[in-house]
C-alpha positions as YAML, in Angstrom:
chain: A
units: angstrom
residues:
- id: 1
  name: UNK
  ca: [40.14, 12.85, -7.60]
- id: 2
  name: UNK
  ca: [36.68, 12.60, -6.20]
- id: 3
  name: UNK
  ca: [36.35, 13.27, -2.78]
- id: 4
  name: UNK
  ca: [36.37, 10.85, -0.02]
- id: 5
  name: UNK
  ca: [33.36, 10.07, 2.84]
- id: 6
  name: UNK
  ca: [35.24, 12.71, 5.56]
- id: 7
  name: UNK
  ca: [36.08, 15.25, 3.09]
- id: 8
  name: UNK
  ca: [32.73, 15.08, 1.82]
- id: 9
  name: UNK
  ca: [31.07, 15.36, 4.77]
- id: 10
  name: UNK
  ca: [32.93, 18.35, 6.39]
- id: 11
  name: UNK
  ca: [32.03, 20.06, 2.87]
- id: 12
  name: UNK
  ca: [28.74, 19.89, 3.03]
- id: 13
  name: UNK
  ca: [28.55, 20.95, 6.59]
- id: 14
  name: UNK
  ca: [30.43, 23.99, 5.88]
- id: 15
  name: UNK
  ca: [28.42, 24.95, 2.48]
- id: 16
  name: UNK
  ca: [24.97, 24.07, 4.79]
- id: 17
  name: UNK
  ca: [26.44, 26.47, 7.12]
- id: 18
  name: UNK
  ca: [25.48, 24.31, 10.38]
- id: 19
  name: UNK
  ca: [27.52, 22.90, 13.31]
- id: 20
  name: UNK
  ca: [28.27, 18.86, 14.30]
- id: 21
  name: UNK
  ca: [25.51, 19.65, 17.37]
- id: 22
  name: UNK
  ca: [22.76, 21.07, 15.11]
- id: 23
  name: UNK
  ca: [23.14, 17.88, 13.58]
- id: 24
  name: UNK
  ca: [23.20, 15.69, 16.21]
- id: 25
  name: UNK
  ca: [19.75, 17.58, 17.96]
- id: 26
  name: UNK
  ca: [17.89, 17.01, 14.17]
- id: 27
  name: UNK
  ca: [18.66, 13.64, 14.08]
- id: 28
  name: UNK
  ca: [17.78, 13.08, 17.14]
- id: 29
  name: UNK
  ca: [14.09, 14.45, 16.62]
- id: 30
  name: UNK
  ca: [13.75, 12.12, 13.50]
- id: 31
  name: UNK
  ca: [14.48, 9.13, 15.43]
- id: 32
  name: UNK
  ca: [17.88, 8.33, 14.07]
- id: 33
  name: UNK
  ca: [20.32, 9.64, 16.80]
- id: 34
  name: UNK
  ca: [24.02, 9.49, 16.33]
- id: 35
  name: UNK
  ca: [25.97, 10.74, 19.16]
- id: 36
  name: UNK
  ca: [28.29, 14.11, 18.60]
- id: 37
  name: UNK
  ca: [32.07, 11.98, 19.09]
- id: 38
  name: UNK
  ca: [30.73, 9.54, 16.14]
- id: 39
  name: UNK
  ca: [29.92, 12.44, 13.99]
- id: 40
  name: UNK
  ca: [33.23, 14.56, 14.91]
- id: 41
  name: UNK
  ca: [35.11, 11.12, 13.89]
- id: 42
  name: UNK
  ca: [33.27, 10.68, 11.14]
- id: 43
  name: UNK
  ca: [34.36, 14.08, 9.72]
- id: 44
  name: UNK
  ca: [37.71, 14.04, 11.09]
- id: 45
  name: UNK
  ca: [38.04, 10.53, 9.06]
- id: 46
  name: UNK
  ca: [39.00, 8.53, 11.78]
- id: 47
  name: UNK
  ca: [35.96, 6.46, 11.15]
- id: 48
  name: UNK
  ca: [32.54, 6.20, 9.11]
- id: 49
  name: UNK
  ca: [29.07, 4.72, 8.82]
- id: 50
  name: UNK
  ca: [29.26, 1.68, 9.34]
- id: 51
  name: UNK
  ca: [26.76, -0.04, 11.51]
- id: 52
  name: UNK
  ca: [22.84, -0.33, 9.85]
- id: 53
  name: UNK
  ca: [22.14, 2.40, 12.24]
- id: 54
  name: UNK
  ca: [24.44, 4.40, 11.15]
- id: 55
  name: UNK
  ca: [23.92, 3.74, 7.62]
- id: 56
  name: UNK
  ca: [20.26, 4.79, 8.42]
- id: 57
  name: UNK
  ca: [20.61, 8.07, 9.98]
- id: 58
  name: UNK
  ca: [23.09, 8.42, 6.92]
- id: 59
  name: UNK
  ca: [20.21, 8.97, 4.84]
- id: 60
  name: UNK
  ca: [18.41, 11.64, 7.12]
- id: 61
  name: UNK
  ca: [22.18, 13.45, 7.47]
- id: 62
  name: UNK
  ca: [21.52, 13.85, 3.30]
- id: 63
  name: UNK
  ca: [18.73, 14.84, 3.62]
- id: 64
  name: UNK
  ca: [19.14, 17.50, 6.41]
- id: 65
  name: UNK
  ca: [22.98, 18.76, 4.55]
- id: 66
  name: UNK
  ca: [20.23, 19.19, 1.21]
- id: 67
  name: UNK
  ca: [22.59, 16.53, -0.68]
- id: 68
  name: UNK
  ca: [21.40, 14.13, -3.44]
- id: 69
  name: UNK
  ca: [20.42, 10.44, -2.36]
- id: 70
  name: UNK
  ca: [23.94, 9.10, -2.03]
- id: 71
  name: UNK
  ca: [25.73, 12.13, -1.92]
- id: 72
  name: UNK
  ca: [27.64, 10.94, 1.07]
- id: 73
  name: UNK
  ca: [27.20, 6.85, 1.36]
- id: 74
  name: UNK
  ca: [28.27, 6.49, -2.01]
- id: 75
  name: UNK
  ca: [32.15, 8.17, -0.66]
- id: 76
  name: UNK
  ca: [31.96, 5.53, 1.57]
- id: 77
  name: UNK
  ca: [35.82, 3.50, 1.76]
- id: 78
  name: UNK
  ca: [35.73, 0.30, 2.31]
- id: 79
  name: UNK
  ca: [34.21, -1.58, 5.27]
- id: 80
  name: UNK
  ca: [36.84, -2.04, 8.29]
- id: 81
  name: UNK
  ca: [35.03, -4.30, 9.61]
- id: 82
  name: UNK
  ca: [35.18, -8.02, 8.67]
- id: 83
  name: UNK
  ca: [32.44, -9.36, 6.11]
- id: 84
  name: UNK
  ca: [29.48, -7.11, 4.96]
- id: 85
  name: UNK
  ca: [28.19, -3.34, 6.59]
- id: 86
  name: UNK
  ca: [25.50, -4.69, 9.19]
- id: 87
  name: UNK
  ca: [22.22, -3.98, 8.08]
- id: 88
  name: UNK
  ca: [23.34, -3.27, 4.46]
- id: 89
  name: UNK
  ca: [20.28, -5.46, 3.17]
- id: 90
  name: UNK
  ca: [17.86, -4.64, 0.25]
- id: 91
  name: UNK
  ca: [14.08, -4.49, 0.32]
- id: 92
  name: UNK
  ca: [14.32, -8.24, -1.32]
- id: 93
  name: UNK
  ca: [16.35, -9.46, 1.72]
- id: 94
  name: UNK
  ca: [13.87, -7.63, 4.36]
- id: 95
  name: UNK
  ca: [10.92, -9.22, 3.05]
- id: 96
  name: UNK
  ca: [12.83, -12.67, 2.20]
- id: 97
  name: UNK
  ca: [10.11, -14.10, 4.57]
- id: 98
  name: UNK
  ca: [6.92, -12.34, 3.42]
- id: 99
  name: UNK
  ca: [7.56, -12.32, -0.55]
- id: 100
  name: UNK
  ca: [4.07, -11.01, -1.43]
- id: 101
  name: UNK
  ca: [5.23, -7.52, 0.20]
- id: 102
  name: UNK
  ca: [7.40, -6.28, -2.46]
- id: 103
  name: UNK
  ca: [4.82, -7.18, -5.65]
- id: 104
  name: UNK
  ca: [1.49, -5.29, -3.53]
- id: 105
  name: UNK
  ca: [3.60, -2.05, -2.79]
- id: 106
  name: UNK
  ca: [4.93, -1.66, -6.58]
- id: 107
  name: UNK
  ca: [1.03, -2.57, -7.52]
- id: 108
  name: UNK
  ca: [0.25, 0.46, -5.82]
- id: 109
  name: UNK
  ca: [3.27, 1.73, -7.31]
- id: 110
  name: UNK
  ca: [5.54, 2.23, -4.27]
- id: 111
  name: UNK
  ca: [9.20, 1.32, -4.85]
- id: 112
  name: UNK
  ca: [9.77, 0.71, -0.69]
- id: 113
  name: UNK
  ca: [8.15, 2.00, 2.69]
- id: 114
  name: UNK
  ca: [9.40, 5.47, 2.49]
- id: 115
  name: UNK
  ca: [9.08, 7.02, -0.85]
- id: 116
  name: UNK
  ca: [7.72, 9.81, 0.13]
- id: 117
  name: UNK
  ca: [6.54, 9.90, 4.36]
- id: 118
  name: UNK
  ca: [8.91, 8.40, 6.74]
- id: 119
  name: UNK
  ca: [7.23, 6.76, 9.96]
- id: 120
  name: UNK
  ca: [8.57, 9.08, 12.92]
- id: 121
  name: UNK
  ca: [6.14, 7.53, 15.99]
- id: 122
  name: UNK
  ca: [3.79, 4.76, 15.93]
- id: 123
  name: UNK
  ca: [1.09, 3.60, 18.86]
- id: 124
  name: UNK
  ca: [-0.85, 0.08, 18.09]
- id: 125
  name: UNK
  ca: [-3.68, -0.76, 20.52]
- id: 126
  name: UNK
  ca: [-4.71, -4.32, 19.66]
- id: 127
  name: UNK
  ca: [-7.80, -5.36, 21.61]
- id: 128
  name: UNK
  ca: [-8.40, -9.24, 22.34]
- id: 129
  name: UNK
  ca: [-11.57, -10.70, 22.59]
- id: 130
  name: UNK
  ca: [-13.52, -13.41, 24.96]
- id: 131
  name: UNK
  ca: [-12.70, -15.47, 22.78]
- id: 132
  name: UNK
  ca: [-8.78, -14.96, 22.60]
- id: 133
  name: UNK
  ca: [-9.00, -13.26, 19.29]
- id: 134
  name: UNK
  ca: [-8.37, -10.14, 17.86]
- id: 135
  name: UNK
  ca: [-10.38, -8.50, 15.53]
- id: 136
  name: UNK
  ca: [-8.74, -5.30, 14.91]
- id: 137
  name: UNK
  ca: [-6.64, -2.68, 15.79]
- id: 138
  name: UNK
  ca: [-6.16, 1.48, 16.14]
- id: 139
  name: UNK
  ca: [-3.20, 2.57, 14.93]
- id: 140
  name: UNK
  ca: [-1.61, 6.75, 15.49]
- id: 141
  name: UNK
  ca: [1.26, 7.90, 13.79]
- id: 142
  name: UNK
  ca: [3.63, 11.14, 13.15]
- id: 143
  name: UNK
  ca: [4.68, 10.94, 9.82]
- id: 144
  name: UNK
  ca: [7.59, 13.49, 8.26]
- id: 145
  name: UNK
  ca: [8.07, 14.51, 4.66]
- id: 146
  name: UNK
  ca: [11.04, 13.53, 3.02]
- id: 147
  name: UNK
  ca: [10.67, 16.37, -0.04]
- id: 148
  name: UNK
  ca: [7.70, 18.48, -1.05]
- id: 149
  name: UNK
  ca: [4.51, 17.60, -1.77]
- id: 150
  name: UNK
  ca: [4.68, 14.34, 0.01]
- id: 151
  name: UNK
  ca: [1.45, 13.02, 0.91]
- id: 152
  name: UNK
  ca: [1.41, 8.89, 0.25]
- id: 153
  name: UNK
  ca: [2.43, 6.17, 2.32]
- id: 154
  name: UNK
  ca: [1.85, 2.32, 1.90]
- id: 155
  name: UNK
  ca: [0.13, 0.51, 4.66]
- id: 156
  name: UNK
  ca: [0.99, -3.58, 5.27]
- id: 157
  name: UNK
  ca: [-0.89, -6.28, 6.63]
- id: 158
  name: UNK
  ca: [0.11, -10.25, 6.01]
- id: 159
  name: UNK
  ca: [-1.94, -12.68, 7.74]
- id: 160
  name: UNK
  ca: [-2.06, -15.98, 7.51]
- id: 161
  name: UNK
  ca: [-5.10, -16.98, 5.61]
- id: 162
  name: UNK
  ca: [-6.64, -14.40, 4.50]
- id: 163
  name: UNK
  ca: [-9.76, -15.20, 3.04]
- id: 164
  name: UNK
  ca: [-11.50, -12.04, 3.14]
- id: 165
  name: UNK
  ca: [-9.73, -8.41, 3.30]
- id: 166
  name: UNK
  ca: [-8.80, -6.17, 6.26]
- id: 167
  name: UNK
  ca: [-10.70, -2.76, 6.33]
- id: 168
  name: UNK
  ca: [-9.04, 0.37, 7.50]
- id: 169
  name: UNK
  ca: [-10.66, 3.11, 8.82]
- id: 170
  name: UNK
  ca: [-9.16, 6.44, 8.70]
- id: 171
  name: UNK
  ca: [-10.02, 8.31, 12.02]
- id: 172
  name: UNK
  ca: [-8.57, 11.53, 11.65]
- id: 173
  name: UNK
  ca: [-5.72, 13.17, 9.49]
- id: 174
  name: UNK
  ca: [-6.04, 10.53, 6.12]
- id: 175
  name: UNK
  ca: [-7.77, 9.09, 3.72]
- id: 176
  name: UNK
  ca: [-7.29, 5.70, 1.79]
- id: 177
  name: UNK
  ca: [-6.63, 5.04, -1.75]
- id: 178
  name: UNK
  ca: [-5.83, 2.35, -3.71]
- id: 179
  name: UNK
  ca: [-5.64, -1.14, -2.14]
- id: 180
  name: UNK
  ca: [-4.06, -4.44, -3.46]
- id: 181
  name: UNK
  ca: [-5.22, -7.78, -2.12]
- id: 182
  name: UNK
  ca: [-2.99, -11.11, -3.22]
- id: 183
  name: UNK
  ca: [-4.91, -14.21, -0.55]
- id: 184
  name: UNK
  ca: [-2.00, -16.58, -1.74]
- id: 185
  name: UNK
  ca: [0.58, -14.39, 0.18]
- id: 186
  name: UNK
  ca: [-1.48, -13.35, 2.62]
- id: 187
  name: UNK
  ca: [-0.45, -10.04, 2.08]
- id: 188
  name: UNK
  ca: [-2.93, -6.75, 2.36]
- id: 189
  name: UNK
  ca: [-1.64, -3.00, 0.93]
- id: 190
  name: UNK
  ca: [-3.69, -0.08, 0.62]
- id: 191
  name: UNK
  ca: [-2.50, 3.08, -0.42]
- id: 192
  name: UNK
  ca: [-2.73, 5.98, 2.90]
- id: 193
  name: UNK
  ca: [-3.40, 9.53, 1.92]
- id: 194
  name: UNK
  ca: [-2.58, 12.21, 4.31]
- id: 195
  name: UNK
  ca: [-5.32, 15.23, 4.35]
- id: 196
  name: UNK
  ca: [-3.06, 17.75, 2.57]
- id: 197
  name: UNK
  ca: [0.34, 17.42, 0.72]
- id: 198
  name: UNK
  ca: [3.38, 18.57, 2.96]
- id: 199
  name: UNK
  ca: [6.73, 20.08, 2.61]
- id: 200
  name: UNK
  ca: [9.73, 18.65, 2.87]
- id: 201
  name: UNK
  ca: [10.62, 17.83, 6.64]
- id: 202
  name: UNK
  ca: [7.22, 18.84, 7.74]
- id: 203
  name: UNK
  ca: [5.24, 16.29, 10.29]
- id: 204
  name: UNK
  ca: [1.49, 15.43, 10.39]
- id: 205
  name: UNK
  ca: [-0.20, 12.82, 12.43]
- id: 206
  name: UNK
  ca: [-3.16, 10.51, 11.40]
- id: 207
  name: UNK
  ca: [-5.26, 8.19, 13.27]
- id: 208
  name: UNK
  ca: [-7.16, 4.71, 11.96]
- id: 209
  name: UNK
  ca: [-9.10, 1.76, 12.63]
- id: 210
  name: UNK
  ca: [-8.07, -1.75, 11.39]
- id: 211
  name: UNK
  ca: [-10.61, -3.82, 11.32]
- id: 212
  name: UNK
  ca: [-9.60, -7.79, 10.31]
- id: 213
  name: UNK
  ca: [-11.47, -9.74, 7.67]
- id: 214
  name: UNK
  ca: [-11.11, -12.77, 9.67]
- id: 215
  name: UNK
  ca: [-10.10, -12.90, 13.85]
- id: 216
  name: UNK
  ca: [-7.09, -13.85, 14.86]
- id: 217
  name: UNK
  ca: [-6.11, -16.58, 17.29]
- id: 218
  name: UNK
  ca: [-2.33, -15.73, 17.39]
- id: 219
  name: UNK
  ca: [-1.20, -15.67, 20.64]
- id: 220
  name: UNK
  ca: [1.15, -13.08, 19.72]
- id: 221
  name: UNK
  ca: [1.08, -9.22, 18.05]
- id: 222
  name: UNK
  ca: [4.34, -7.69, 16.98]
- id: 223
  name: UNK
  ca: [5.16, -4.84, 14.39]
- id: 224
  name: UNK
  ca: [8.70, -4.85, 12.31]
- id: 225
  name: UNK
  ca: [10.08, -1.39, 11.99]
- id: 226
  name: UNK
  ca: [12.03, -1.03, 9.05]
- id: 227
  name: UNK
  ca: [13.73, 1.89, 9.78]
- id: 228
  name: UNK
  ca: [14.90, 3.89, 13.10]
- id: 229
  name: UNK
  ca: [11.34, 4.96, 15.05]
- id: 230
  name: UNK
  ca: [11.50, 7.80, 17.70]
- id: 231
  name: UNK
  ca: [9.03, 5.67, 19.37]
- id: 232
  name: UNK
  ca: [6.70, 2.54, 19.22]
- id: 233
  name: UNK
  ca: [4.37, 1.27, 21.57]
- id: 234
  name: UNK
  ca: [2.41, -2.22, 21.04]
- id: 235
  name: UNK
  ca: [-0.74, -2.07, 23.91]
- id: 236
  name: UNK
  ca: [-2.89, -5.33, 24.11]
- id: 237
  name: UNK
  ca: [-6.09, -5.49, 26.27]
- id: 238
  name: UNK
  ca: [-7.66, -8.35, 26.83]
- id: 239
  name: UNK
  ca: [-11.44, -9.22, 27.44]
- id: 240
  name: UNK
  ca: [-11.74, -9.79, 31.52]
- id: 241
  name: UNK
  ca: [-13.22, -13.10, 30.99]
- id: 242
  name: UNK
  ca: [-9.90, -14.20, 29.21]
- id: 243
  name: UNK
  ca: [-7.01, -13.32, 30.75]
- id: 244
  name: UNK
  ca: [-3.08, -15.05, 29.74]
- id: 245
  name: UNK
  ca: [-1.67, -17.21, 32.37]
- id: 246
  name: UNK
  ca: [1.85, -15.67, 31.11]
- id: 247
  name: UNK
  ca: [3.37, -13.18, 29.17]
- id: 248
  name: UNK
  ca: [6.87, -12.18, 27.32]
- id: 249
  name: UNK
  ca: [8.03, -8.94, 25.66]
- id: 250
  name: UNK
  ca: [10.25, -9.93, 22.87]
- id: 251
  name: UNK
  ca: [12.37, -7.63, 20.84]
- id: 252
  name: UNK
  ca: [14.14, -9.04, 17.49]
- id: 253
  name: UNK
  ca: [16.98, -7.68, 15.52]
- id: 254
  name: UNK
  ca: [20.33, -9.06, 13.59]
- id: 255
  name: UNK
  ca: [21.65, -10.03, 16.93]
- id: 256
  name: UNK
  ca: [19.27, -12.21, 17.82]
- id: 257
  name: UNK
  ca: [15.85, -12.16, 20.06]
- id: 258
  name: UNK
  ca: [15.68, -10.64, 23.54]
- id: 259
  name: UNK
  ca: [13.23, -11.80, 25.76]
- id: 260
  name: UNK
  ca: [11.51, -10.33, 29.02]
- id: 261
  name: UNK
  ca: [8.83, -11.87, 31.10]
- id: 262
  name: UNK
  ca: [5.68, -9.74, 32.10]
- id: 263
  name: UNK
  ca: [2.90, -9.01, 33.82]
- id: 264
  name: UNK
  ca: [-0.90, -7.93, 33.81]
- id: 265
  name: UNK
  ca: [-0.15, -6.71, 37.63]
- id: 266
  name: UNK
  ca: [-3.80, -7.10, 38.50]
- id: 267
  name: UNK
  ca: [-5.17, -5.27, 35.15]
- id: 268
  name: UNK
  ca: [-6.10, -6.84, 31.99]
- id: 269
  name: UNK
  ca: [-3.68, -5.27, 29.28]
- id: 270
  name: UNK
  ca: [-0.14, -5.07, 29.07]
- id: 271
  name: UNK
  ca: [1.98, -3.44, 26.31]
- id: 272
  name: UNK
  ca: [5.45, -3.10, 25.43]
- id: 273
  name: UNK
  ca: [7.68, -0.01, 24.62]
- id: 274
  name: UNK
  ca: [10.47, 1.08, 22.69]
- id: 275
  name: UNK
  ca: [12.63, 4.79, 22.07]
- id: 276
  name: UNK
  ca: [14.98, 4.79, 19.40]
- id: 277
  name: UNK
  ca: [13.95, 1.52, 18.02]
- id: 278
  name: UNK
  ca: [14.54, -0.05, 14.51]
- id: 279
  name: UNK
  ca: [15.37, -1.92, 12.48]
- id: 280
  name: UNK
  ca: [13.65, -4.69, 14.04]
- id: 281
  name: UNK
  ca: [10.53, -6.59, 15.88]
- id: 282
  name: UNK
  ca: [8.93, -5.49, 18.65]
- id: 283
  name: UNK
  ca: [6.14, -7.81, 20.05]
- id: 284
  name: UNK
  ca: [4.27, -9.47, 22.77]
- id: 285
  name: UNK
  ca: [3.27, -13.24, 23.08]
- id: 286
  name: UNK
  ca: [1.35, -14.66, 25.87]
- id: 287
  name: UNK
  ca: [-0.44, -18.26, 26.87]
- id: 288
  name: UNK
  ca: [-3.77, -19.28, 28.11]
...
């Protein structure tokens, strides 16, 4: 008889040679942190995976044991809670909202957002004009292998119409590559190339300029997270001659949105931060 989650799990720690708090510590540097009781019950059997977040880090835990894709959440038992695993959703459910996603990242023939480079810290500074509009963004980013010779990741924007495309400007550590652009979505892929090819679990950062093909007058900026981010940080600066009158940080995720008032303080850009984030929305809104 096959093995079940527990058994499995102890097994591979013991063939990896590692301990429960090696674990723990490399999870926690790729953003996915379990604590140490939740791993020693999930090897003892008394539970397993079961939240999204858990399911998440599940992945990195097969990757970091050197186990196949599945070897572990595939000896999953069944679910003890009631209805389905939290945050057990496919790439078709995650983009339900934005269905042009899905058709530009297999036209640059990406199957999801992490093929190859998982997102480990991101940093967005949006600027907004005199106008109240923004015309672009910088974007920095520690990306980490998930095998060898990993270099691509897909980049995302969806707008609403967009008549002409964005442009991204690699700063420093990248290149770009192929792009896709499908105006009746609204949806913008290109195809990010790191500057060399890396091995599995090694980092890299890159740095890059998005400029929009047509200004935005959203009174918002947020940035979905997909996946479990060490850190993200969304800073807006607005022209002086156009300051909000008020400002919320929102954060979304299966349980619903969280909202928190504030402030410029006397300055003229505010920004909104998050450790151990994802999945979900983290964003900013404000009113003239």
């Amino acid at each position: 008889m096959e093995a079940g989650f527990h058994d499995a799990f102890a097994e591979a720690l013991a063939r990896r040679g590692v301990t429960l708090s090696w674990l723990h510590e490399r999870l926690v540097e790729r953003g996915c942190p379990v604590s140490p009781t939740a791993l020693s019950y999930w090897r003892s059997g008394r539970s397993q995976p079961e939240r999204g977040t858990s399911l998440e880090a599940l992945a990195e835990i097969e990757r970091l044991l050197r186990l196949s894709p599945g070897g572990l959440s595939a000896r999953l038992g069944p679910s003890k809670r009631p209805g389905p695993r939290p945050g057990e959703r496919s790439m078709q459910e995650i983009f339900a909202d934005s269905p042009g996603v899905l058709p530009a990242l297999h036209a640059l023939e990406f199957e999801g957002l992490y093929d190859e480079l998982v997102e480990q810290l991101r940093h967005i500074t949006v600027d907004i004009d005199e106008h109240g509009r923004a015309t672009g963004m910088e974007v920095r980013a520690i990306m980490q292998a998930r095998g060898n010779d990993a270099r691509r990741t897909p980049l995302i924007v969806t707008l609403d119409g967009l008549d002409r495309a964005p442009e991204f400007r690699p700063v420093a550590g990248c290149s770009i590559g192929r792009t896709f652009l499908d105006p009746a979505t609204g949806v913008f892929a290109a195809e990010l190339l790191m500057d060399r090819s890396l091995a599995r679990d090694e980092t890299c950062l890159y740095e890059l300029s998005v400029e929009l093909g047509e200004p935005s007058d959203d009174a918002w900026f947020d940035h979905y997270a997909a996946r479990r981010l060490g850190e993200l940080l969304i800073w807006v600066r607005f022209d002086p001659s156009r300051l909000p009158s008020r400002l919320e940080r929102y954060v979304r995720t299966d349980d619903g949105e969280e909202v928190t008032e504030v402030t410029l303080g006397g300055g003229r850009s505010v920004h909104a931060l998050a450790r151990g984030f994802g999945p979900g929305m983290l964003g900013i809104r404000w009113t003239w």
